[in-house]
Structure formats: structure tokens, C-alpha cells
PALUM-437143 format. One line per 4 residues: for each residue z negated, y negated, x of C-alpha. Coordinates in pm, 1 decimal, m for minus. Each point is the difference from the previous one (the first is absolute). Example, Ala and Ser with C-alpha at 12.3 -4.5 7.8 and 13.67 -1.06 7.14 Angstrom:
! PALUM-437143
m780.0,450.0,1230.0  66.0,m344.0,137.0
//
This chain:
! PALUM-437143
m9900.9,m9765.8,9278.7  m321.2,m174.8,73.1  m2.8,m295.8,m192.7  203.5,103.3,m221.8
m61.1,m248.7,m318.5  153.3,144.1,m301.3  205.6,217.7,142.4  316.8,m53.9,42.9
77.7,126.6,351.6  m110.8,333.0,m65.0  188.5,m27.4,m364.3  255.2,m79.6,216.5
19.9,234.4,269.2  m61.9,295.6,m288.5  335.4,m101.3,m169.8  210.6,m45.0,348.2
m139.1,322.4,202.3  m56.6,292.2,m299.3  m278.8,224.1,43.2  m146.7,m268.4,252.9
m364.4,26.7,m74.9  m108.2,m368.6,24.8  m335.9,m153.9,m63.5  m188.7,m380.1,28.8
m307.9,m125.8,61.2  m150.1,m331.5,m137.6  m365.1,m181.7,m38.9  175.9,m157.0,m319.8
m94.6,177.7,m294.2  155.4,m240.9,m207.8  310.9,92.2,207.7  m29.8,314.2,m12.7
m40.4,m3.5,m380.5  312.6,m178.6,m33.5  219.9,247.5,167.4  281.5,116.5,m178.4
m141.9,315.6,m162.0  240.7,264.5,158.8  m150.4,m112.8,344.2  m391.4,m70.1,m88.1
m114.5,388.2,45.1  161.2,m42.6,405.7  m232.7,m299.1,m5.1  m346.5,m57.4,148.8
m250.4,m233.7,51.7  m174.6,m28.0,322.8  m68.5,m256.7,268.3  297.9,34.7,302.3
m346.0,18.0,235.5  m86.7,273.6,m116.1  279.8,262.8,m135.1  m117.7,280.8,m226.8
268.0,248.6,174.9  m83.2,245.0,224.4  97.2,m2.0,378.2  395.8,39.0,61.4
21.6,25.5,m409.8  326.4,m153.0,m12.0  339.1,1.7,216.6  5.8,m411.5,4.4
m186.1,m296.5,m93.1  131.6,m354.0,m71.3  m215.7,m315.0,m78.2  203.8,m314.1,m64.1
m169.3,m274.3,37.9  m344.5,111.1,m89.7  m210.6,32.5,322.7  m7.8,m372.7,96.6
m211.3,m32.9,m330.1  m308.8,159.9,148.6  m234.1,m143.1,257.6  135.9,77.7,384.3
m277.6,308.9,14.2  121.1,118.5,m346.4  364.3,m49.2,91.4  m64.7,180.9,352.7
m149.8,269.7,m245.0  298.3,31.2,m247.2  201.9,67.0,276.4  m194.9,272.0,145.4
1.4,136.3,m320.8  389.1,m45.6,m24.0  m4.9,243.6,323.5  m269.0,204.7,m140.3
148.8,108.2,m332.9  400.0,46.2,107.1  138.8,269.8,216.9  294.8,m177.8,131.3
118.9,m326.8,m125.3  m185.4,m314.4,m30.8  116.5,m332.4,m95.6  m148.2,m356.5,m71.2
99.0,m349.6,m30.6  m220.9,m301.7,33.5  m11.2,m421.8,m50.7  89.5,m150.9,395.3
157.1,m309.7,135.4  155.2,m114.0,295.7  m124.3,m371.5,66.9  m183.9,m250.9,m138.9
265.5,m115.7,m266.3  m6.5,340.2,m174.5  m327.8,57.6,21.4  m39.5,m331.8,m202.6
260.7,118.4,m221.2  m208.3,359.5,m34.2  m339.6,m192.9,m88.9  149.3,m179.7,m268.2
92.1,284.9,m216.9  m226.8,302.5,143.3  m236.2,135.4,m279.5  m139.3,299.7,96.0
38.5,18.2,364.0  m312.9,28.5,240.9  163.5,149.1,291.1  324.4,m162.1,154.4
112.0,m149.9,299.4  290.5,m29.4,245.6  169.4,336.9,39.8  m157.9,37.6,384.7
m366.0,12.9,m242.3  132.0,292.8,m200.2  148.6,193.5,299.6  m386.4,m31.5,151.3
m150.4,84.3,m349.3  200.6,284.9,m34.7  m70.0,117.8,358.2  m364.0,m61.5,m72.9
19.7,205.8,m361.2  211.3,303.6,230.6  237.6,m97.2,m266.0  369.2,207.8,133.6
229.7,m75.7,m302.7  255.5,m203.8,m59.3  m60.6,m342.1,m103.6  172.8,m367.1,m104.5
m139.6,m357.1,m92.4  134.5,m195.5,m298.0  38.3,m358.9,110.1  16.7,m307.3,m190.3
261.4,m225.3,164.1
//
């Protein structure tokens, strides 16, 4: 889970799927540090730009709504590295909007984000980044 916060997707998926080796990825040590302590060790901190995995290291990758907080280069990079590090699966979801009323609606409350657009602006991102996983947009209506 890139992005993971504290946690508590991987905690989880570990008590759903048994023997499911899970592991996150956050910038956040303060996050990170707050984890509940039987997930911290499958915890690191790194920058979703830059993974510290090695190529194909894992079997899939997720990122929920973590990418759109980079720069477009840096978020064209994160999901290169998305590709990069998993073998199979990839999936992401991202800030979007479908008209001038949600966006609107989407400035109001965004805090983090520094890439978002219409869902037509990801599609070309993503074809830009190479990016062949899955994907979704949470939209503020």
C-alpha cells in the first residue's frame, strides 16, 4: 500500500487473507510511528517517487489516493514506479471531476492535491507515465 498512513489497510488485509504478506509505504513518519504496533515492522518510509523495492518485488501495488499529491512529473514518476516494482497487479485512485460545479466543489476542500483534473487528464497522464493498471477517481459531488 503506497500511502499507506498508519496502517490500517495492510492491518487489514493481514487479518482477512492469513499468511498474506502485506506491507505500506508512507513519507509520514509521524504516521508511520503511530501505527498500531503489530503492523509498524511491515511499515516503511519512503517517498511513492521513488520506491525502495526492487524491480517486480511484489505481486501487486495499490496507492489510494496518494499520487495526485505530487507534482505532475513526480506523479508521472510514482506511477512508473508503481509498474516498476509489481509483477502483475497495479492499482491507483486519484482526485477528478466532471464539470465545472465539482471541480468548485473539489477546490474547496482539496488539501494536498497538486495533480487532478477531469478524468480525460488522468487517462492522458497515465498514458504519458506508461501507467497499465487499474485505476478510479474519487469525486466530490
Amino acid at each position: 500500500d503506497v500511502g499507506c498512513a498508519k496502517g490500517f489497510l495492510v492491518q487489514d488485509l493481514l487479518a482477512v487473507c492469513p499468511g498474506l504478506e502485506a506491507f505500506g509505504l508512507d513519507l509520514s513518519a509521524y504516521a508511520l510511528a503511530h501505527a498500531a504496533a503489530q503492523v509498524r515492522p511491515r511499515l516503511v518510509r519512503g517517498d511513492a517517487a521513488w520506491l525502495p523495492f526492487e524491480d517486480g518485488s511484489v505481486d501487486a501495488v495499490i496507492s489510494i489516493n496518494t499520487v495526485h499529491n505530487l507534482n505532475r512529473p513526480l506523479c508521472a514518476q510514482a506511477l512508473r514506479e508503481l509498474m516498476r516494482v509489481s509483477r502483475r497487479h497495479r492499482y491507483v485512485q486519484v482526485d477528478a471531476y466532471r464539470s465545472p460545479e465539482e471541480k468548485a466543489i473539489f477546490l474547496q476542500w482539496v488539501l494536498t492535491a497538486k495533480t487532478h483534473g477531469e478524468p480525460d487528464a488522468w487517462r492522458t497522464l497515465f498514458q504519458e507515465a506508461g501507467y497499465d493498471g487499474d485505476y478510479y477517481w474519487t469525486i466530490t459531488e
